[in-house]
C-alpha positions in Angstrom: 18.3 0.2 -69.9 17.0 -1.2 -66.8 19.2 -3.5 -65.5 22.1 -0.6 -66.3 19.5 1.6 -63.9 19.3 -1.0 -61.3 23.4 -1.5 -61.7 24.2 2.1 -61.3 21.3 2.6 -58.5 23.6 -0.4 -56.3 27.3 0.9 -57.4 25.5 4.4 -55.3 25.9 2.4 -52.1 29.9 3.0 -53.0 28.8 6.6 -52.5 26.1 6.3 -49.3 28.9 4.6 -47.4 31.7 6.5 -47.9 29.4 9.4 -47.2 27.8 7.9 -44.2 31.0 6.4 -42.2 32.6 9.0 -40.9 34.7 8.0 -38.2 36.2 5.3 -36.4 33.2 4.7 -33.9 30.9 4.5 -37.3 33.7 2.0 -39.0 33.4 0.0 -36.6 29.9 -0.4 -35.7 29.4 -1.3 -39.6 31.9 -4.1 -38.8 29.4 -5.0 -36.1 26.6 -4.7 -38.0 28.1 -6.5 -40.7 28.6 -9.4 -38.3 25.5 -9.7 -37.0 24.3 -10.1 -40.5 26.3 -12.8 -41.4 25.6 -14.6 -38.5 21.5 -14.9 -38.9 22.1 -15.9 -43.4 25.1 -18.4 -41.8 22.4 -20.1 -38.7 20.0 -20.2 -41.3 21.9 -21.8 -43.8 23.4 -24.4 -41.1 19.5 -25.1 -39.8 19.1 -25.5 -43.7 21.6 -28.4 -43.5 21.0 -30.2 -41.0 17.7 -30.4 -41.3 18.2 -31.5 -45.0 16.5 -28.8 -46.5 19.1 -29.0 -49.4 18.6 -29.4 -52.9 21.3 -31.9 -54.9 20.1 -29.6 -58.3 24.0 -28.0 -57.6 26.0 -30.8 -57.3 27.2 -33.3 -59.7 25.8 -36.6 -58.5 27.9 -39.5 -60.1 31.6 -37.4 -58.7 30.0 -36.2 -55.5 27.5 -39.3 -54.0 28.7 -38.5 -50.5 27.4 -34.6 -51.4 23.6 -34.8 -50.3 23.1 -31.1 -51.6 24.2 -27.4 -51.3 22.7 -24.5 -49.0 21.6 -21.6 -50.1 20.1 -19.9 -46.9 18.4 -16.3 -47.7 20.1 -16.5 -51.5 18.5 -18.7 -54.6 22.1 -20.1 -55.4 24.9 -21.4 -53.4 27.8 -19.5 -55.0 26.2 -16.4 -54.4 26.1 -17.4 -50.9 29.6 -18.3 -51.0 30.4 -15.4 -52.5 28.8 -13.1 -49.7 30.5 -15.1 -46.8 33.6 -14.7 -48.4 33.1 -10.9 -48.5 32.4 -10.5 -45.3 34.5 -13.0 -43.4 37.5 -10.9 -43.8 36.1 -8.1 -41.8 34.8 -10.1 -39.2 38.4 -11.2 -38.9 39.2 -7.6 -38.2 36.7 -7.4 -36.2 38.0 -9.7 -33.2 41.6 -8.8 -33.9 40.7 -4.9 -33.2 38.6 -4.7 -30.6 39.5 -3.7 -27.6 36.8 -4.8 -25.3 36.9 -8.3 -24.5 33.1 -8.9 -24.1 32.6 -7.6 -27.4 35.5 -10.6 -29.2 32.9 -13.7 -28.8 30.3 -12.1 -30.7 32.8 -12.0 -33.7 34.0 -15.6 -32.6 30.6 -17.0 -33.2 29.6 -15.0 -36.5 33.1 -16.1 -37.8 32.4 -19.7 -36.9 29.1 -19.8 -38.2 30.5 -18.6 -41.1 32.6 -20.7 -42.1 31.0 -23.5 -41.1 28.4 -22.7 -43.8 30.5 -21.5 -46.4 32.0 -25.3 -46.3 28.1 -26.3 -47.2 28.3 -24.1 -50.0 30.8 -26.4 -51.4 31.2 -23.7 -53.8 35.1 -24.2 -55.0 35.5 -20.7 -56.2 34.4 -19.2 -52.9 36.9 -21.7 -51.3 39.5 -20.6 -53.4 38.8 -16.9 -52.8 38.7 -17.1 -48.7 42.1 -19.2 -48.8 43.4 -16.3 -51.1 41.8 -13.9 -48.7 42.9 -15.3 -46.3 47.0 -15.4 -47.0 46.9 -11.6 -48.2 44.9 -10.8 -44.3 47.7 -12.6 -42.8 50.5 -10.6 -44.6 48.7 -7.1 -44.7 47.9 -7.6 -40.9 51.9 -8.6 -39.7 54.6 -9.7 -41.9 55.3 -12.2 -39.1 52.7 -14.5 -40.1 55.2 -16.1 -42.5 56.2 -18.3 -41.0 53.0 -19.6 -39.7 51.9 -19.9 -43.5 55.0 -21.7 -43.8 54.0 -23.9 -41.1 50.3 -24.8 -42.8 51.8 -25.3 -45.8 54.0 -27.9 -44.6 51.9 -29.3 -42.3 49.1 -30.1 -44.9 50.1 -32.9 -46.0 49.5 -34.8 -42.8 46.3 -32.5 -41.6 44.7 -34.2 -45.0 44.1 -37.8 -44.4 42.3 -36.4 -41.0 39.7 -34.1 -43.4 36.4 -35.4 -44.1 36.4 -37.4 -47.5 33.4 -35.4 -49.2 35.7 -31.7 -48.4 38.7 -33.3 -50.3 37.1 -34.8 -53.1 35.7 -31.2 -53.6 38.7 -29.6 -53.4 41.0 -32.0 -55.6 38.1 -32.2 -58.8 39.1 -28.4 -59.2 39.7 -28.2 -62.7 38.2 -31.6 -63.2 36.9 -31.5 -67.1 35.1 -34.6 -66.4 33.0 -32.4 -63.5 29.4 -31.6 -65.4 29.9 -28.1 -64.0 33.4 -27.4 -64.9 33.0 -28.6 -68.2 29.7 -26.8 -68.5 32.0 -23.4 -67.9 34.8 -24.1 -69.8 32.4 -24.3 -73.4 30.6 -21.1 -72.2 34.3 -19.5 -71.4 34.8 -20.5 -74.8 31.3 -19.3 -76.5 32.1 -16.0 -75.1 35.4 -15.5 -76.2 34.0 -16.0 -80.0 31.5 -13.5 -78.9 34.4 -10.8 -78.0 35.9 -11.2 -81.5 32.6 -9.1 -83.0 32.0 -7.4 -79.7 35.0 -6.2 -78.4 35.0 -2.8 -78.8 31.1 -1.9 -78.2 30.0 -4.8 -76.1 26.7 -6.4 -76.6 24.8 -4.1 -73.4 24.4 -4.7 -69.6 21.9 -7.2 -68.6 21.3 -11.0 -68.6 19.0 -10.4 -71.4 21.5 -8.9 -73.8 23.8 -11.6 -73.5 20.9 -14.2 -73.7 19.8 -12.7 -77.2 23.3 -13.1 -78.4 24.9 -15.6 -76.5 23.1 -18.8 -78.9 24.9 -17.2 -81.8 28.3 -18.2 -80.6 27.9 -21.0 -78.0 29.1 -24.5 -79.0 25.8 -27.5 -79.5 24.6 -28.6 -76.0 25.7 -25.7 -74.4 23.1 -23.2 -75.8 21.4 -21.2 -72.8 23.4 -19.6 -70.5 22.3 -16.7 -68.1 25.6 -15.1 -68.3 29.4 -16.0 -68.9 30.2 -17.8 -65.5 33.7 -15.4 -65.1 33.1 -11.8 -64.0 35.8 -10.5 -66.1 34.7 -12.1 -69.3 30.8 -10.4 -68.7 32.1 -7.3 -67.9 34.0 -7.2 -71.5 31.5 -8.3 -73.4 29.0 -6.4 -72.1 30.6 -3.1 -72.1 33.3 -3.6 -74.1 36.8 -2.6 -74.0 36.8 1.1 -72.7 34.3 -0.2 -70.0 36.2 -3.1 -69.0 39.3 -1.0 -69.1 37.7 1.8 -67.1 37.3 -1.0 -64.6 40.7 -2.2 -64.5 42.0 1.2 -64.4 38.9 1.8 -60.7 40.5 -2.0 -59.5 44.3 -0.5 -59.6 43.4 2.2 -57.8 41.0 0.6 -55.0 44.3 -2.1 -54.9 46.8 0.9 -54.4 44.6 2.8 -51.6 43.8 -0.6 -49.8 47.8 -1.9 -49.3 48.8 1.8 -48.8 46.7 1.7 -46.0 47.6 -1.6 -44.8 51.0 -0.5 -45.1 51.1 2.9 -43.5 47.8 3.2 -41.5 48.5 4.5 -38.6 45.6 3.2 -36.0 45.6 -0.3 -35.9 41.5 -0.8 -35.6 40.9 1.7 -38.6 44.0 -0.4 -40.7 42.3 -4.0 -39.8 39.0 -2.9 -40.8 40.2 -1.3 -44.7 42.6 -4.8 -44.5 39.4 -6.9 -43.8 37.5 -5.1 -46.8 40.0 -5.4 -49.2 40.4 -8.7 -48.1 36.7 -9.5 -48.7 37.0 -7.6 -52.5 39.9 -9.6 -53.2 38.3 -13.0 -52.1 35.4 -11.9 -54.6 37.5 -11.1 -57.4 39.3 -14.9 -56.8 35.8 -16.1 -57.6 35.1 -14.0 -60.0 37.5 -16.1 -62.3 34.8 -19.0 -62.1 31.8 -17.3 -61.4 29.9 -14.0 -62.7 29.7 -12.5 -59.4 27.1 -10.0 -59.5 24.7 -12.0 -61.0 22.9 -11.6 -57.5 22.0 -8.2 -57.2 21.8 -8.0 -53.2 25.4 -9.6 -53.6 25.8 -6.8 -55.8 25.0 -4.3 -54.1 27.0 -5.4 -50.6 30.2 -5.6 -53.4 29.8 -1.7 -53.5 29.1 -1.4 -49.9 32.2 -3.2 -48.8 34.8 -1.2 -51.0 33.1 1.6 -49.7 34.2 0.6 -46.4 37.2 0.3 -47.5 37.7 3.6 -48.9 36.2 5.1 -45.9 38.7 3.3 -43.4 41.7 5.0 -45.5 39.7 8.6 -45.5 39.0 7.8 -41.8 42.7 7.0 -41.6 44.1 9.9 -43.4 41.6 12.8 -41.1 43.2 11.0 -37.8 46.8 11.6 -39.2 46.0 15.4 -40.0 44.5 16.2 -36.9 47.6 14.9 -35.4 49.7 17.1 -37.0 47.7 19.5 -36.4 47.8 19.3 -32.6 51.3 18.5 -32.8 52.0 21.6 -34.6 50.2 23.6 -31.9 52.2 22.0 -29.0 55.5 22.6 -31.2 54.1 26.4 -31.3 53.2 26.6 -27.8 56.8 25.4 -26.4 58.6 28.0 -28.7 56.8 31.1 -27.8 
């Protein structure tokens, strides 16, 4: 009961922004805001790195020697770091490609930097994964014409490799390693909860990590006995509310999906449209890790989850109040010149 009251205290931040942000000026300075945020968890994760303050407890030693250890800046784990650059990247994206004031661009230039620079310290795959994804549907959703620049990285990635830095490819190829101590580590507890879902399926087991610890030993294969959760957001979600939850869930992402690329579609001013692109962007990139990761194990990552679709949803209410008070005033005109 009360980590479902501390879940349905965050999912309110949905509620606060969409009630809060109210027009474009207000979108936009939570973009700003947003930034600025970023910037001060990604300089302290950087500092964090370079001054070896890095723990090699994440990595697996004996595949990744050349690894010294993973940030974790303000967070207590490095995929949950990942996992909040990644959801915020996107709309620093938006950001710079909106604004109109040049003096205002560099102060996105450097969060975005910073950011990315630090999610690469991560070395969290998942979150990788996600921003890439992220990143192709913010090209697309923000002009078609990108194409054939996606074209051109793709094809031009061959060569751009052998110039990477050894430690970033070696990451990036062990995805899906079985022979990686972490991936394997996932794929038994994948598997544990799976044989979990064939008595739980229709109730779940409760919300919480200790729900799923009480049960968890009962199903998981020898070695792989404690586990704080199932490592794949979808997979947690199902088990721990079963399948009306889970499908009440699908049923929220289809819509969220469906107001995000209408927007992105027909938005009509191009600040508002980046900013609900860059959001849905960021929710998307989340999800992507999701597959690999129980995502809001972190309850301040949790909560900014929340906040960021409500961003998004505000954008396309923002969006859709511009358009009526335009035909609105267009109406009047049209009145005025017939009498």
């Amino acid at each position: 009961l009360m980590a479902a009251s501390i879940y349905t205290a965050l999912m309110l931040g949905y509620f606060l922004t969409v009630c809060i942000v109210n027009s474009k000026d207000e979108l936009k300075r939570s973009a700003g805001i947003v930034s600025f945020s970023l910037l001060l968890v990604s300089i302290y994760g950087l500092y964090q790195n370079f001054t070896g303050d890095i723990s090699a407890e994440w990595i697996d030693q004996s595949m990744f020697d050349s690894i010294e250890g993973r940030v974790v800046s303000t967070f207590e784990n490095p995929n949950m770091l990942g996992l909040y650059l990644i959801l915020l990247l996107p709309l620093l994206a938006a950001g710079f490609i909106g604004e109109k004031n040049w003096w205002k661009k560099p102060g996105f230039i450097l969060s975005f930097a910073a950011g990315a620079a630090c999610l690469i310290y991560t070395w969290a795959r998942g979150a990788w994964l996600g921003f890439l994804f992220s990143a192709v549907v913010f090209l697309l959703t923000w002009n078609r014409r990108t194409m054939g620049l996606l074209l051109a990285g793709v094809i031009a990635l061959p060569v751009a490799i052998p110039f990477l830095p050894e430690s970033i490819v070696s990451r990036f190829a062990s995805i899906g390693n079985l022979t990686d101590t972490s991936t394997n580590y996932r794929v038994y507890i994948w598997r544990g909860t799976v044989n979990m879902l064939s008595d739980y399926w229709l109730t779940g087991i409760g919300v919480g990590e200790q729900a799923f610890n009480r049960i968890y030993p009962y199903y998981s294969f020898a070695g792989i006995e404690k586990a704080p959760h199932a490592h794949n957001l979808f997979l947690q979600l199902f088990i721990e509310v079963g399948i009306f939850g889970f499908a009440i869930f699908v049923a929220l992402l289809i819509c969220f999906l469906q107001s995000g690329f209408s927007l992105a579609k027909h938005g009509e001013d191009k600040e508002v449209r980046l900013i609900g692109c860059g959001a849905l962007c960021g929710t998307l990139a989340a999800l992507v890790q999701g597959m690999t990761d129980y995502v809001w194990y972190n309850y301040r990552v949790f909560f900014m989850f929340w906040l960021v679709i409500g961003i998004s949803a505000a954008a396309r209410r923002i969006d859709a109040d511009m358009r009526r008070r335009r035909r609105i005033v267009s109406g009047e005109h049209s009145t005025d010149i017939t009498l």
